[in-house]
C-alpha positions in Angstrom: 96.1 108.2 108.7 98.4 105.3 107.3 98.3 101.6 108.1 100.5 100.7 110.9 103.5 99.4 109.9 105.3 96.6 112.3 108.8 98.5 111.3 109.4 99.6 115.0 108.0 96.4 116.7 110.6 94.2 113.9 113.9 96.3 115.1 113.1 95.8 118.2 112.6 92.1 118.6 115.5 91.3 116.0 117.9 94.2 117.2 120.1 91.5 118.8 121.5 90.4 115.4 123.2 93.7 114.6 124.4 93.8 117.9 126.0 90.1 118.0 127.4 90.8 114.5 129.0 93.5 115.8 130.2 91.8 118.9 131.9 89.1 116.9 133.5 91.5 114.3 135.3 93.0 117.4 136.1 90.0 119.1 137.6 88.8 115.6 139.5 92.2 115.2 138.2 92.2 111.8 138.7 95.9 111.5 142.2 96.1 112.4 142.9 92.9 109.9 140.5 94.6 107.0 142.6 97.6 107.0 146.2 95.7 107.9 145.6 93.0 105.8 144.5 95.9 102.6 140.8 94.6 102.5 141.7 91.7 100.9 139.4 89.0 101.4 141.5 85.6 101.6 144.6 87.4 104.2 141.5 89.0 106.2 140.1 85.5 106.8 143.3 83.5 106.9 144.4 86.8 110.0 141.4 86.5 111.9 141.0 82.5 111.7 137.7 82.5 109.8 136.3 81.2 106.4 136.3 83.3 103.4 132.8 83.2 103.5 132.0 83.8 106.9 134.5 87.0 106.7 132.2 87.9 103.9 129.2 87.0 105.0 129.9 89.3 108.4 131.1 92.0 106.4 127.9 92.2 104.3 125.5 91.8 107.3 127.0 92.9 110.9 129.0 95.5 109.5 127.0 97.0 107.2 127.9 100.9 107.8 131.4 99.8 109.3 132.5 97.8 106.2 132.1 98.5 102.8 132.1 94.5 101.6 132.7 93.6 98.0 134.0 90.2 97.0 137.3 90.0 97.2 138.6 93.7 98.3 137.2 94.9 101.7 137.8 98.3 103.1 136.9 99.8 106.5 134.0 102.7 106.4 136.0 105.9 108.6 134.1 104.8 111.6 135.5 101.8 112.8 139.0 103.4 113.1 137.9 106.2 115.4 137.3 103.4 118.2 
């Protein structure tokens, strides 16, 4: 038998991040302006009203599966734009 593992208990109690990353990524229409704006970084930010960094830092946490996040070039995963 193997040690229990506090895996299930952890996504449970902190499964309200993903979902209020993904909340503000919609309420910023950051996938519309990712694939208007051609994933890149300073246009995505200056379109939606946001910091560079806060863009990024969005794109690399909320939207990981939705956003394929890379410095300065963004794209959206297929997902996003099926919704």
């Amino acid at each position: 038998m193997s040690a229990p593992s506090p895996d299930l208990f952890l996504d449970a109690a902190l499964g309200y991040q993903k979902t209020a990353a993904i909340k503000a990524a919609i309420a910023l229409d950051l996938f519309t302006a990712i694939a208007q704006e051609g994933g890149v970084l300073d246009r995505v930010s200056a379109r939606v009203g946001a910091t560079s960094r806060g863009v990024r830092i969005l794109c690399d946490y909320r939207c990981t599966g939705f956003c394929k996040s890379m410095t300065v070039i963004m794209a959206s995963a297929p997902q996003p734009s099926c919704f």
